[in-house]
C-alpha positions as CSV (number, residue, x, y, z in Angstrom):
1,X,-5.9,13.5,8.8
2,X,-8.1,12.9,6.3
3,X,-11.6,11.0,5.3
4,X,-10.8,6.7,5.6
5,X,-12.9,6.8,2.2
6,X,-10.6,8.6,0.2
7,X,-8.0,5.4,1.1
8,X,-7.5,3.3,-1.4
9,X,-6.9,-0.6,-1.2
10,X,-3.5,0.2,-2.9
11,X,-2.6,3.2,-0.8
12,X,-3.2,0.7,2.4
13,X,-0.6,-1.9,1.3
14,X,1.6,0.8,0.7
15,X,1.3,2.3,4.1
16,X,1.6,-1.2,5.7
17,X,4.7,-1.8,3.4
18,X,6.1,0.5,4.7
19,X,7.6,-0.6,8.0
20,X,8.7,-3.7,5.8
21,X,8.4,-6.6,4.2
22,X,4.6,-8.5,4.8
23,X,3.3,-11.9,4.2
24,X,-0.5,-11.6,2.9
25,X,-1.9,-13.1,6.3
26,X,0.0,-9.9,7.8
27,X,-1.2,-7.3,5.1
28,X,-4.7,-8.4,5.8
29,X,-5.2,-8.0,8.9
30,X,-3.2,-4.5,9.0
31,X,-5.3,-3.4,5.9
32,X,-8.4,-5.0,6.9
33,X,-9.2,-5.9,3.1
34,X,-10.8,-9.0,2.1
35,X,-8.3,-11.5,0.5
36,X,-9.3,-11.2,-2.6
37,X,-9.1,-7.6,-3.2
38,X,-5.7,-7.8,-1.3
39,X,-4.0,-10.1,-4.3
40,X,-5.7,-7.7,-6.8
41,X,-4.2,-4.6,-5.5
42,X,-0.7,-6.6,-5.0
43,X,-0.8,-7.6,-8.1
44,X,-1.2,-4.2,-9.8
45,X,1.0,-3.0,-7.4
46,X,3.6,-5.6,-8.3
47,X,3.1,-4.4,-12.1
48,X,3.3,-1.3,-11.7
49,X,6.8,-1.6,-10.1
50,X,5.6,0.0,-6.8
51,X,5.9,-3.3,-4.8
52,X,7.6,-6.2,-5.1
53,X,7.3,-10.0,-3.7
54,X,10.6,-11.5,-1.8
55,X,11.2,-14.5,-0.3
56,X,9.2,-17.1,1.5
57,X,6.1,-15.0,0.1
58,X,6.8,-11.6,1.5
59,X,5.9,-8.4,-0.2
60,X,7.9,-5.2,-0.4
61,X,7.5,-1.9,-1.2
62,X,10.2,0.0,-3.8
63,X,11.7,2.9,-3.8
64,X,9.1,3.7,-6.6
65,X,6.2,2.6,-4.3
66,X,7.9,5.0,-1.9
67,X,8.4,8.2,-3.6
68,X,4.3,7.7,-4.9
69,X,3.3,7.1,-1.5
70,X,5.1,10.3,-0.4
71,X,3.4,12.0,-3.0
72,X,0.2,11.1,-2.4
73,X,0.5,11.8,1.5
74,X,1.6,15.6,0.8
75,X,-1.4,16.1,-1.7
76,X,-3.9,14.6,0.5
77,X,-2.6,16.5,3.6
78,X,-2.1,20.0,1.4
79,X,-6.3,18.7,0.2
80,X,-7.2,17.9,3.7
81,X,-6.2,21.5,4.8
82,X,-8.2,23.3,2.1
């Protein structure tokens, strides 16, 4: 894999998005992130179209939030390998 440093707070939401939809409480203690930098990194997320927040205060990942994440994984693997 590949250094836990070069994991971003956004990159972790994504990843945990990924199996589906997360209440906050959920995200946290999957990502590990302190509250605070959680609903920052949402938030960016949210604006950048890459998540989304559904109902009774659930957050989603988008197709766009999927594609990225792909992305990133094959350029940090293709890194990772040299």
């Amino acid at each position: 894999m590949y250094p836990r440093e070069l994991i971003s707070p956004q990159i972790k939401i994504l990843k945990a998005l990924r199996e589906g939809p997360k209440s906050a409480t959920e995200l946290i203690k999957e990502t590990e992130l302190p509250i605070t930098t959680l609903y920052y990194n949402l938030k960016t997320l949210i604006i950048h179209g890459l998540a989304v927040k559904v109902s009774r205060g659930k957050y989603a990942i988008t197709e766009k939030g999927r594609e990225i994440l792909n992305k990133i994984s094959i350029e940090l693997t293709t890194y990772a390998k040299g």
